[in-house]
C-alpha positions as CSV (number, residue, x, y, z in Angstrom):
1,X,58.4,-8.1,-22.7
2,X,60.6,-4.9,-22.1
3,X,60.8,-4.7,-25.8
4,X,57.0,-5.3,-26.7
5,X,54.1,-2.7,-26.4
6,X,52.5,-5.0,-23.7
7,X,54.6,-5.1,-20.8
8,X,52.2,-6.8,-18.3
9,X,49.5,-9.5,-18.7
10,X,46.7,-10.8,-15.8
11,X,44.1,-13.1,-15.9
12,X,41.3,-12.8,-13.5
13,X,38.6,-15.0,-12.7
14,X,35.4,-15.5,-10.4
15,X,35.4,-16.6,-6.9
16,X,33.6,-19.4,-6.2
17,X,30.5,-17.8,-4.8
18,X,31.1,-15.2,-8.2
19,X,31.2,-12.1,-6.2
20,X,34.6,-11.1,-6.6
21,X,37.5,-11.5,-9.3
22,X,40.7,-13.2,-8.1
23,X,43.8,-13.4,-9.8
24,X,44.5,-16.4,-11.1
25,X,48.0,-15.7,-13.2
26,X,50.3,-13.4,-14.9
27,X,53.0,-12.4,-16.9
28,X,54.9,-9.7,-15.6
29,X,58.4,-9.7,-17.9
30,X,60.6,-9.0,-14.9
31,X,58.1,-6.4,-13.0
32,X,57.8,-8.9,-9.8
33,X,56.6,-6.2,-7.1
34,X,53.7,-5.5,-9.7
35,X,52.8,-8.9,-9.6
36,X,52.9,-9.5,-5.9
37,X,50.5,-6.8,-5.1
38,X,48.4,-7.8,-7.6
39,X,48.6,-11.1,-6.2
40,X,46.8,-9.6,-3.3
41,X,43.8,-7.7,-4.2
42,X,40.7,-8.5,-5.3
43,X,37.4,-6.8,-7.4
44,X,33.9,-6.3,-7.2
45,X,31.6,-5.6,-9.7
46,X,32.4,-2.4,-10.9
47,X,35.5,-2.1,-8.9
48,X,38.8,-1.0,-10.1
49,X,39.4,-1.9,-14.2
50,X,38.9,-5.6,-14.1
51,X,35.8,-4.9,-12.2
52,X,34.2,-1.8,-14.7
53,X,35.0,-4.4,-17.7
54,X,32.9,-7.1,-15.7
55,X,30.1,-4.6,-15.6
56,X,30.3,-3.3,-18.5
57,X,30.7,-6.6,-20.6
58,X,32.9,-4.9,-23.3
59,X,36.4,-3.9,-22.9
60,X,37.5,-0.6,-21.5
61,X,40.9,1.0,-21.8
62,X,42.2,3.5,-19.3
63,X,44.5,5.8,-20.7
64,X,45.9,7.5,-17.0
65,X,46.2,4.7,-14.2
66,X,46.9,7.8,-11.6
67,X,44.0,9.7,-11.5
68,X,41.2,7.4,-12.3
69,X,39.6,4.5,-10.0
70,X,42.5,2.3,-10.5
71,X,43.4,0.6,-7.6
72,X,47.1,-0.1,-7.8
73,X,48.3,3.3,-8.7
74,X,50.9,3.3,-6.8
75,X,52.6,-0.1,-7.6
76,X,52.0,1.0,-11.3
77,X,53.8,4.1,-10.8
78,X,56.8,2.5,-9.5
79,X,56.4,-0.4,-12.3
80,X,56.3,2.5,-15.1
81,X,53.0,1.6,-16.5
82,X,51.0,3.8,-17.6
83,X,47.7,2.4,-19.5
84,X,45.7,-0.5,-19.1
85,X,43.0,-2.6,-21.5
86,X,40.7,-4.8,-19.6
87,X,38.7,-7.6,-22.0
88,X,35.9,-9.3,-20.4
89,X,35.2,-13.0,-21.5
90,X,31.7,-14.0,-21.3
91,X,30.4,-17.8,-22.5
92,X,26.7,-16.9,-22.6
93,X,25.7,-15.0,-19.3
94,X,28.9,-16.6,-17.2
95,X,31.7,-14.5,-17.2
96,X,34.5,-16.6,-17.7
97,X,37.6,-14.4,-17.1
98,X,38.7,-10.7,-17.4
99,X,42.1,-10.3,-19.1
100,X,44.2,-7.4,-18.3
101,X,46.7,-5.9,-20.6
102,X,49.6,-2.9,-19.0
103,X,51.4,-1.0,-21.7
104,X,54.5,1.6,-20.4
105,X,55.1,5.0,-21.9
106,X,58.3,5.8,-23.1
107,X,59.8,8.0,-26.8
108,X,59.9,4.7,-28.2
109,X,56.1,3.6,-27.8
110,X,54.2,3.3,-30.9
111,X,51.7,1.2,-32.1
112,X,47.3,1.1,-31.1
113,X,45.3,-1.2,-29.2
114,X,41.8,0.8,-30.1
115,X,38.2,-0.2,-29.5
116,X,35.5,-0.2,-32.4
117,X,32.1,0.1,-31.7
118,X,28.8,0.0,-33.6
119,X,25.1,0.3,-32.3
120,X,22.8,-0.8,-34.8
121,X,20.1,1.4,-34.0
122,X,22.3,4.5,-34.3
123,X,24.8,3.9,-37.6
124,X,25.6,1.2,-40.0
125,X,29.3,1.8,-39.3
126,X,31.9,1.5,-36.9
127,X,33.5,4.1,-35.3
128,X,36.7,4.2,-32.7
129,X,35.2,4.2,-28.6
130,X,39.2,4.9,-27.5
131,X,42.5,3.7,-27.9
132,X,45.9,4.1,-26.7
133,X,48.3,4.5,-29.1
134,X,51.8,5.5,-27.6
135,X,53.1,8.0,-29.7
136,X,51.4,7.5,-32.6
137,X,49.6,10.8,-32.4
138,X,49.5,11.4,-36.4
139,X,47.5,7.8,-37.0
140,X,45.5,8.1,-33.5
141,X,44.0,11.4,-35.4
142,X,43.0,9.6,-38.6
143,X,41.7,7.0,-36.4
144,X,39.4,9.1,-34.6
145,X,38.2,10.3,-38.0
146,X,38.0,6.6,-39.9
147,X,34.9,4.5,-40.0
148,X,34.5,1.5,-40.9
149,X,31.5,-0.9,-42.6
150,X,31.5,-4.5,-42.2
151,X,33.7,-6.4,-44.5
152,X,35.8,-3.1,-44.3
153,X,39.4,-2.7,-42.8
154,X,40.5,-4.6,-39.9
155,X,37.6,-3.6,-37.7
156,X,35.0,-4.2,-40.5
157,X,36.7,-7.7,-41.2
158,X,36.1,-9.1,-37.6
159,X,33.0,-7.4,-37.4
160,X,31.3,-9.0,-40.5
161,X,33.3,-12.7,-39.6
162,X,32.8,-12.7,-36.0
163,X,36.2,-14.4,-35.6
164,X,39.5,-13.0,-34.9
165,X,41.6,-11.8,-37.2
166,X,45.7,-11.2,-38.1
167,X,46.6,-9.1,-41.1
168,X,50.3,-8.7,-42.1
169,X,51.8,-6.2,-44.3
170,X,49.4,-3.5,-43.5
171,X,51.1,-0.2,-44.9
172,X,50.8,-1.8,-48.2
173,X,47.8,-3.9,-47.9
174,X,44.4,-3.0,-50.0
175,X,42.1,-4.6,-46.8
176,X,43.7,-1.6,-44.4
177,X,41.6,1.1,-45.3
178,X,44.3,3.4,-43.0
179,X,47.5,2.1,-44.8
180,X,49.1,4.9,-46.0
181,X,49.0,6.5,-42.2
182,X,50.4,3.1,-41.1
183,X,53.5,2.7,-43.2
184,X,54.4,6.9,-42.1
185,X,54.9,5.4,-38.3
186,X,55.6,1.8,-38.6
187,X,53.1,0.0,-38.0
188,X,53.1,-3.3,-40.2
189,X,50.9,-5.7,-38.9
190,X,47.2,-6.5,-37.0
191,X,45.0,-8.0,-34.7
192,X,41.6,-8.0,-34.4
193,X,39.0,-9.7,-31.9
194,X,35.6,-10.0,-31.3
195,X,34.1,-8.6,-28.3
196,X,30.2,-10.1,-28.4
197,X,28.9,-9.9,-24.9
198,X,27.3,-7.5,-24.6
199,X,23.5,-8.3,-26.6
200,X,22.6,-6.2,-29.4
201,X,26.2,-4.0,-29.8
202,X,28.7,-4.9,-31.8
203,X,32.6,-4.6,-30.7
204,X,35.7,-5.2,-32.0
205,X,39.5,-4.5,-30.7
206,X,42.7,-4.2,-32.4
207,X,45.8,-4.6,-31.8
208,X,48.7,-2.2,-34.2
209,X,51.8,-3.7,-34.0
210,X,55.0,-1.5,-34.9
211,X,58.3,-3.2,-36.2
212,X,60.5,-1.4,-32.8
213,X,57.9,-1.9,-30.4
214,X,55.3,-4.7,-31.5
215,X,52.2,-5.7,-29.7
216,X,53.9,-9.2,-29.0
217,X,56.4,-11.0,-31.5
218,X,54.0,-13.2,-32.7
219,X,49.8,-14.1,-33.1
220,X,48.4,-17.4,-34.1
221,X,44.7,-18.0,-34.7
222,X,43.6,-21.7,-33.6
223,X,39.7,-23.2,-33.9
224,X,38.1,-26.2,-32.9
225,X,37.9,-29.3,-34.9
226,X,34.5,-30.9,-35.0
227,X,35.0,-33.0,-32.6
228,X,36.2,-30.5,-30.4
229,X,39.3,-32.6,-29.2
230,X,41.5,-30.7,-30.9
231,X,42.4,-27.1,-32.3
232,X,43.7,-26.4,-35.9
233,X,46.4,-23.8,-37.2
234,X,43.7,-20.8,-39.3
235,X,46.3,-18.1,-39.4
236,X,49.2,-16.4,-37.9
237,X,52.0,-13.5,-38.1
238,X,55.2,-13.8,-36.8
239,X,58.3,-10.8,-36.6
240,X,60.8,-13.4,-35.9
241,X,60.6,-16.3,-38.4
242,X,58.1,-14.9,-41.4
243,X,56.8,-18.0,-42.3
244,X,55.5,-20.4,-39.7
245,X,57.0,-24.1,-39.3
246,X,54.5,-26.9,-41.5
247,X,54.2,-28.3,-37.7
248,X,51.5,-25.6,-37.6
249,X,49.6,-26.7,-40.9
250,X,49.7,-30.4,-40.5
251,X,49.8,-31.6,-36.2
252,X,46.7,-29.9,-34.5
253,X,46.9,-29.2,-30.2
254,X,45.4,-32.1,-28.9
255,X,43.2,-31.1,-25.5
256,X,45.3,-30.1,-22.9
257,X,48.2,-30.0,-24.9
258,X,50.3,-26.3,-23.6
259,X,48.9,-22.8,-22.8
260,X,46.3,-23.3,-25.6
261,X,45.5,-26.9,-25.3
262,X,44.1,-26.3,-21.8
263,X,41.8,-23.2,-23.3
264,X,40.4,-26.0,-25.2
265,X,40.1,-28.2,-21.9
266,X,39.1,-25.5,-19.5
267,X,37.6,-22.7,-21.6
268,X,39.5,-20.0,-19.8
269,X,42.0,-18.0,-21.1
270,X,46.2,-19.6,-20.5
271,X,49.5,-18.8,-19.7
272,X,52.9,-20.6,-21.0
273,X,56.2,-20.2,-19.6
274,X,59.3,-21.8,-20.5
275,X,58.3,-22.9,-23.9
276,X,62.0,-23.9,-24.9
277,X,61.8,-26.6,-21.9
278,X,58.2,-28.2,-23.7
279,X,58.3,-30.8,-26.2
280,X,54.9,-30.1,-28.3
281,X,55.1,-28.8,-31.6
282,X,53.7,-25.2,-31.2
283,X,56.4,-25.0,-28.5
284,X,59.5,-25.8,-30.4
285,X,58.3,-23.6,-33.4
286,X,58.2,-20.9,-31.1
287,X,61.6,-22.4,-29.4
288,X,63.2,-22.0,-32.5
289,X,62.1,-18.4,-33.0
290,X,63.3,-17.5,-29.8
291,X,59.8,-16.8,-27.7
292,X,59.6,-18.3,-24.5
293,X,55.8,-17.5,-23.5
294,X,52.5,-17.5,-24.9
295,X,49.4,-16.0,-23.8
296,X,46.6,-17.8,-25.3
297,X,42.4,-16.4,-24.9
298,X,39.7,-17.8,-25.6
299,X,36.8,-16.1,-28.1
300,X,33.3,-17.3,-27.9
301,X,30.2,-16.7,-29.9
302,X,26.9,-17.9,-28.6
303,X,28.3,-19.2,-25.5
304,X,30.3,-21.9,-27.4
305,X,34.3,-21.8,-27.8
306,X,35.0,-20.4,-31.5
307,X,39.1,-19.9,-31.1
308,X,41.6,-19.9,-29.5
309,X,44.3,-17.1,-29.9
310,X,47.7,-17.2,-28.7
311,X,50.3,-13.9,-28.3
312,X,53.7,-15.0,-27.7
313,X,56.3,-12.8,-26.1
């Protein structure tokens, strides 16, 4: 993870009573004391970022972990991160997780995680809430300025579908509306999720990915079958083997099967280590393209599981 955007990733979840957040895992690419003081502490409502995302029931990002109300300043210092996106997961009115995502700062950061935003009684469009975008500065400018319809852009795309959504190739592709800006600092491919907890607003975040620094090496987009014992391939990016394996078309992730099997089991978002020691099919694809861990999140519309994404590292 020292070469991807994201350098950190948590997973929080409710206490049994539901009045605090605990951790529950993380991937932490080497950054151990981060992790063991995370380990540690716990949130309230409204406390710290995992806490304001809870209450808020959108994501936030917080550009400056030193002087804001985040609590582990200090072991974030001394880990060199330096931004952090927390994504509430709601099925219905249970919140099922927050998922917390640490970006570093360094000459060589560039790329966008940004959050879209539209209130119905106010515009017809979608504008940008924030984003952190490294050193972008050029793109986070025409960002701030862009707006987007639905069935327009990245943003507009998820917006209109209600599902997530990968886009490759986006300094040359038509859907991209910011294109041009994208191919003058790197960035090549896309993300986009849902974000619709909180009634009557409409959000949406994405994820830039830059070739030197990408948000993680590779997305895949995975949805329920009817029955709902199984999840099947919708769409995918990868920077390390372009096209995907036909293991991804044709054998679907039976119900417990690796990090985004148990999404399917448990509904809560999953983390998988040691993917070149697992047998499963997702796992020697990504074996073979030399990715060792997956973070896979659950989306849910109408308090029902509608995908499962997985960002491997």
């Amino acid at each position: 993870m020292r070469n991807t955007f994201i350098r950190v990733v948590e997973i929080w979840t409710p206490s049994k009573d539901g009045s605090l957040l605990e951790f529950q895992d993380g991937l932490y690419g080497g950054l151990e004391s981060f992790r063991l003081v995370s380990e540690k502490t716990f949130f309230g409502f409204e406390e710290g970022l995992p806490g304001r995302a809870w209450a808020a029931r959108r994501p936030v990002i917080l550009k400056d972990l030193q002087n804001s109300y985040f609590v582990r300043r200090e072991a974030a210092a001394k880990a060199g991160l330096t931004c952090g996106v927390a994504i509430p997961i709601f099925a219905g009115d249970l919140l099922v997780s927050v998922v917390v995502l640490f970006c570093g700062d360094d000459e060589r950061h560039v790329g966008a995680i940004e959050l879209w935003h539209n209130d119905p009684d106010t515009s017809l469009e979608m504008s940008l809430v924030d984003g952190y975008f490294g050193h972008a500065e050029g793109f986070e400018w025409i960002s701030k300025h862009t707006s987007f319809r639905p069935g327009f852009g990245l943003p507009g795309l998820v917006w209109q579908g209600g599902e997530p959504v990968v886009m490759g190739d986006l300094g040359y592709s038509k859907r991209f509306l910011r294109a041009k800006e994208a191919l003058e600092v790197g960035i090549n491919k896309g993300l986009g999720l849902p974000s619709p907890y909180l009634p009557g607003q409409h959000y949406v975040m994405t994820f830039l990915s830059a070739l030197n620094t990408p948000i993680a090496h590779r997305f895949e987009i995975w949805a329920p079958d009817e029955a709902r014992e199984c999840l099947v391939f919708k769409d995918g990016d990868c920077d390390r083997t372009p096209g995907f394996d036909e293991s991804h078309y044709s054998a679907p992730i039976e119900k417990g099967q690796g990090a985004l099997g148990r999404v399917l089991l448990t509904c809560r978002p999953q983390i998988g280590r040691r993917l070149s020691e697992a047998t499963d099919p997702t796992a020697l694809s990504a074996k073979n393209a030399k990715l060792d861990a997956v973070v896979a999140l659950p989306i849910f519309q109408a308090g029902r599981l509608s995908a499962v994404v997985g960002m491997y590292f």
